[in-house]
Backbone as a ProteinNet text record, in pm:
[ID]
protein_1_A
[PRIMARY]
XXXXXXXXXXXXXXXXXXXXXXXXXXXXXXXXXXXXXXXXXXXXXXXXXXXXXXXXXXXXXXXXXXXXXXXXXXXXXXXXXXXXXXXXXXXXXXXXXXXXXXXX
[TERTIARY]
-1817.7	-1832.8	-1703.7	-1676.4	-1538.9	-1580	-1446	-1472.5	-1362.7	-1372.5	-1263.9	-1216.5	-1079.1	-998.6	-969.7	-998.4	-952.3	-825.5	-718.7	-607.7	-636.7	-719.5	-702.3	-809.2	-737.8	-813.7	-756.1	-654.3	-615.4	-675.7	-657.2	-711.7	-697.8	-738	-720.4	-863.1	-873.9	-990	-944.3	-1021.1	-985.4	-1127.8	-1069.7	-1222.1	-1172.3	-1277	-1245.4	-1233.7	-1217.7	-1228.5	-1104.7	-991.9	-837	-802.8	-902.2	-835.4	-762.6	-771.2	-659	-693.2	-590.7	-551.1	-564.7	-693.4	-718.6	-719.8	-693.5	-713	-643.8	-679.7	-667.3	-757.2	-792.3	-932.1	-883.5	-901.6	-857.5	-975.8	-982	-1099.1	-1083.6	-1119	-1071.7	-1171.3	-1156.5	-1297.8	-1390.2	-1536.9	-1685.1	-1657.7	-1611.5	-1521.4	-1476.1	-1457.8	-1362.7	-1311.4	-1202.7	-1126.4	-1086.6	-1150.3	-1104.4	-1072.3	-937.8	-863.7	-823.8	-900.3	-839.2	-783.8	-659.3	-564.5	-567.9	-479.6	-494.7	-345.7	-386.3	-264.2	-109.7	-135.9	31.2	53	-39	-90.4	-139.1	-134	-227.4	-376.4	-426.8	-591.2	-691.8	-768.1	-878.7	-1005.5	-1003.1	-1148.1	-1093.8	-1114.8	-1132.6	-1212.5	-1321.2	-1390.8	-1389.7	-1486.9	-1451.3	-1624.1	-1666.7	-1802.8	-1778.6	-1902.2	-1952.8	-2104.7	-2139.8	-2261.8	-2252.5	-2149.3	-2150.6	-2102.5	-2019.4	-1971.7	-2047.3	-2129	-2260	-2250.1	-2273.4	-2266.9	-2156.8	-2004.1	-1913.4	-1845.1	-1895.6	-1936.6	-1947.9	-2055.6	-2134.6	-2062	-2031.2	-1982.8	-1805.4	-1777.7	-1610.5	-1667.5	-1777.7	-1795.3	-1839.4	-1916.6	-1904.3	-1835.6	-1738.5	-1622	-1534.5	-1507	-1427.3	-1472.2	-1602.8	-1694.3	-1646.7	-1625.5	-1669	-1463.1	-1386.4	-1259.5	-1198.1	-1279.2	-1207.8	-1288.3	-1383.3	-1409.4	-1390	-1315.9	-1260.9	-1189.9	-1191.1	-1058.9	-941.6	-887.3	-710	-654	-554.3	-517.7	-367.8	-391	-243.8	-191	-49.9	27.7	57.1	-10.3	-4.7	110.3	154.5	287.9	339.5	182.3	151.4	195.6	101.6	159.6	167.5	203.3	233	138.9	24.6	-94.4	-174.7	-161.2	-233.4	-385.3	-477.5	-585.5	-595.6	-771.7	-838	-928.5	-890.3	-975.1	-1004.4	-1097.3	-1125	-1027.7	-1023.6	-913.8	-942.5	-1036.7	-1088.5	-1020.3	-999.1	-912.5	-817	-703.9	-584.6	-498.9	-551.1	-483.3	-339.5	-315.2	-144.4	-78.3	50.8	92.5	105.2	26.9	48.2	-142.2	-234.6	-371.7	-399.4	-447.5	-456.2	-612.1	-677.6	-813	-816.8	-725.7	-681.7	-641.1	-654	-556	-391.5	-348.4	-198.3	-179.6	-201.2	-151.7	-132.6	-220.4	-187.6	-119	-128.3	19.1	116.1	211.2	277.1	377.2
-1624.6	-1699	-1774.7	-1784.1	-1846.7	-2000.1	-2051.4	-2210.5	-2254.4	-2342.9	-2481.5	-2561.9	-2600.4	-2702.1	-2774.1	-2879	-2921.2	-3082.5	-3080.3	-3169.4	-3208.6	-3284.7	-3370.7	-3273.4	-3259.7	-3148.9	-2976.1	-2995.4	-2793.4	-2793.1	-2695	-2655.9	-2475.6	-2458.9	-2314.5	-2273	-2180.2	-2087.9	-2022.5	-2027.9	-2012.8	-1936.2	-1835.2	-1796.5	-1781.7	-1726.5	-1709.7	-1839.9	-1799.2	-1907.5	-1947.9	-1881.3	-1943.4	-2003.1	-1999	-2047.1	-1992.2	-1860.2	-1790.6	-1788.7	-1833.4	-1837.6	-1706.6	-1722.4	-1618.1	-1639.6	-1782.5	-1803.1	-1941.5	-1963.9	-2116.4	-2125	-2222.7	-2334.3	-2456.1	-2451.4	-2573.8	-2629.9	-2764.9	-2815.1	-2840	-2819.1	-2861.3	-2913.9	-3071.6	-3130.1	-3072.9	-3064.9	-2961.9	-2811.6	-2808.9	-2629	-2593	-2516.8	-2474.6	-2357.2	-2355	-2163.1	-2164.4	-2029.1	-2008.6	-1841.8	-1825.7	-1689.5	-1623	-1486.6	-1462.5	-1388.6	-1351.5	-1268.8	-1143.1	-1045.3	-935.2	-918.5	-847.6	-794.9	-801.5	-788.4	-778.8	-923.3	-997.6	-1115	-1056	-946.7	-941.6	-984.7	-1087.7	-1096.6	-959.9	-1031.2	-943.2	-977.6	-1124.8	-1175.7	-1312.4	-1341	-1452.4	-1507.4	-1621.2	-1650.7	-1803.2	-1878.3	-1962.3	-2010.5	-2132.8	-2159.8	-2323.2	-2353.1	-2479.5	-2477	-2350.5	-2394.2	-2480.1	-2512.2	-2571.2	-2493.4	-2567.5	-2527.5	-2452.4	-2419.6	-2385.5	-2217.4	-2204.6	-2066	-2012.2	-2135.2	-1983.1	-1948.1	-2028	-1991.2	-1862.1	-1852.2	-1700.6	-1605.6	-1672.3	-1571.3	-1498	-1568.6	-1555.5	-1499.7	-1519.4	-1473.2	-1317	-1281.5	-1134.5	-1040.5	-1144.8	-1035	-1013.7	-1131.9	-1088.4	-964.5	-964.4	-859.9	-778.5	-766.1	-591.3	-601.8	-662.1	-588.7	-605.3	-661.3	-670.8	-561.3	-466.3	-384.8	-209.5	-220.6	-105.7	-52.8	63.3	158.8	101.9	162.2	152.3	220.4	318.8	421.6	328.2	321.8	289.8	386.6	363.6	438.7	385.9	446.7	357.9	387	259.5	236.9	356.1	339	412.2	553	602.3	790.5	803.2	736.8	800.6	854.9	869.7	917.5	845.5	898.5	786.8	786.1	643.7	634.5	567.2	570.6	485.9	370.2	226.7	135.7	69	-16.9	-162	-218.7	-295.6	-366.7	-468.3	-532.7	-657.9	-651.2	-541.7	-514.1	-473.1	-502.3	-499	-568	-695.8	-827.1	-860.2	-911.9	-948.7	-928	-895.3	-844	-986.6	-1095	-1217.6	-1248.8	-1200.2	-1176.3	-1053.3	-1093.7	-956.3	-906.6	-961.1	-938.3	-832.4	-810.5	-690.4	-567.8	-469	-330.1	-350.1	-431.3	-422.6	-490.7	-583.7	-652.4	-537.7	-452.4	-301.9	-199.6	-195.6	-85.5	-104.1	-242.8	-317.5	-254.3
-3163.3	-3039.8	-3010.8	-2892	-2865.7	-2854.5	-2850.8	-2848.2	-2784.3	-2710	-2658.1	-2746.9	-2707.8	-2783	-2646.8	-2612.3	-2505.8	-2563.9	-2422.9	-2466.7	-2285.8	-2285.1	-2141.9	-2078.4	-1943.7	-1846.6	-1858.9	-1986.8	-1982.9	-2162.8	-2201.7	-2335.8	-2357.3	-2471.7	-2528.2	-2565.8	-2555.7	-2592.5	-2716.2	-2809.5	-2929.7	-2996.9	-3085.8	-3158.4	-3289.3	-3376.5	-3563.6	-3630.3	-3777.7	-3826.1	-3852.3	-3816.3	-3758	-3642.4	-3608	-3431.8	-3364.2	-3352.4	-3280.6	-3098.7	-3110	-2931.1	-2832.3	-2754.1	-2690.8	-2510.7	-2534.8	-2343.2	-2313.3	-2196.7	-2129.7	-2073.5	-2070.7	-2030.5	-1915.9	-1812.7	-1710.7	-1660	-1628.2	-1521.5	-1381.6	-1329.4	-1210.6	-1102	-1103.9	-1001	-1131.9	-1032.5	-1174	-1191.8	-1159	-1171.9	-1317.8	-1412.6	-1463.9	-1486.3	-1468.8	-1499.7	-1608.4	-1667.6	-1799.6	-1803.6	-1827.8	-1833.2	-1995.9	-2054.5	-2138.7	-2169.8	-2240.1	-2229.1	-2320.6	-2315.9	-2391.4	-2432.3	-2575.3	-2660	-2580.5	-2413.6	-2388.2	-2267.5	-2314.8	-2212.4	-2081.5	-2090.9	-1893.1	-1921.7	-1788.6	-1797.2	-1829.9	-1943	-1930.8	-1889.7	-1874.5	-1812.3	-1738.3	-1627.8	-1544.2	-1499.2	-1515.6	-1488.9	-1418.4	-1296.4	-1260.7	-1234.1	-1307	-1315.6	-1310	-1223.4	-1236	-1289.7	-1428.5	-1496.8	-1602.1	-1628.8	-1782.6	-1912.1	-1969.4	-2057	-2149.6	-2173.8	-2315.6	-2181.8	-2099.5	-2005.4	-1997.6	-1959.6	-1942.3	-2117.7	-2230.1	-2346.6	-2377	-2327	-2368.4	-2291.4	-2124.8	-2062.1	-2155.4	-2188.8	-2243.2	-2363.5	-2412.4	-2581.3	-2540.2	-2426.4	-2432.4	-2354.8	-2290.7	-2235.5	-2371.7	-2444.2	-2601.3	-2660.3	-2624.6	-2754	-2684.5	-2608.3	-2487.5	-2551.8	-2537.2	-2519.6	-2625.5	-2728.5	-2919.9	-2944.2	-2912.6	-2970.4	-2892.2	-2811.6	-2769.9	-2907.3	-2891.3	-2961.4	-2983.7	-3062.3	-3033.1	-3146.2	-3087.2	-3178.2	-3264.3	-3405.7	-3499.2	-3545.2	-3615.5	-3672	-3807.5	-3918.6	-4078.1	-4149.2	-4175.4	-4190.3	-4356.8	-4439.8	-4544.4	-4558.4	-4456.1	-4431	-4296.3	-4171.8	-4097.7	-4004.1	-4047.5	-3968	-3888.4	-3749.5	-3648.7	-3645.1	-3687.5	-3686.5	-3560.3	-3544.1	-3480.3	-3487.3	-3515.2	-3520	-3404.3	-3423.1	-3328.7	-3351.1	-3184.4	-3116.2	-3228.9	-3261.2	-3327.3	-3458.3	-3532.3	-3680.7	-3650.1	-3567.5	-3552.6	-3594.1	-3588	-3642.9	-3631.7	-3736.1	-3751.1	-3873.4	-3871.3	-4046	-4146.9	-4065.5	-4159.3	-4216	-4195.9	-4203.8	-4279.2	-4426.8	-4516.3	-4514.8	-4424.5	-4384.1	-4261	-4215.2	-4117.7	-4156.2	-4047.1	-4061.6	-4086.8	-3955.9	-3961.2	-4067	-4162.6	-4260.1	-4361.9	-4366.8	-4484.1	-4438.2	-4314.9	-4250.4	-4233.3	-4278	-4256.2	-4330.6
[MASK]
++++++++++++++++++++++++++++++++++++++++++++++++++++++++++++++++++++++++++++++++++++++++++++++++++++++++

């Protein structure tokens, strides 16, 4: 489930148990926009709600699901051979709980 870090009226959208930075969070007036980004920063979900935080919650927690678990074809650093995992086990070569940390 994703979560807010808020610093005033802007903040980060953050999920895991690292906190990894997946969005921005703004308020604006009872409004808030919350945008989250993908692997090359282009938006993958924009959303703009005055239900309350606990709704666009869920709403941001299953646009994550829907686009951390697409496909995505790698190239293992091991042999060379391109697999296919989830976007979600892609990770980073600094996270040994990931793919890329072993194809590295």
């Amino acid at each position: 489930m994703v979560r807010f870090k808020w610093q005033g009226k802007e903040g980060n959208i953050v999920v895991g148990s690292r906190n990894r930075v997946i969005g921005k969070v703004t308020k604006i007036g009872t409004y808030i926009n919350a945008k989250i980004y993908g692997d090359n920063k282009e938006i993958v979900a924009e959303i703009i709600s005055n239900k309350g935080a606990t709704k666009l919650r869920e709403q941001l927690t299953d646009a994550w699901l829907i686009y951390s678990s697409q496909d995505v074809i790698v190239r293992s650093a091991m042999n060379g051979v391109k697999v296919t995992i989830q976007r979600s086990e892609v990770g980073t070569a600094c996270d040994p709980s990931t793919e890329r940390y072993w194809t590295m």
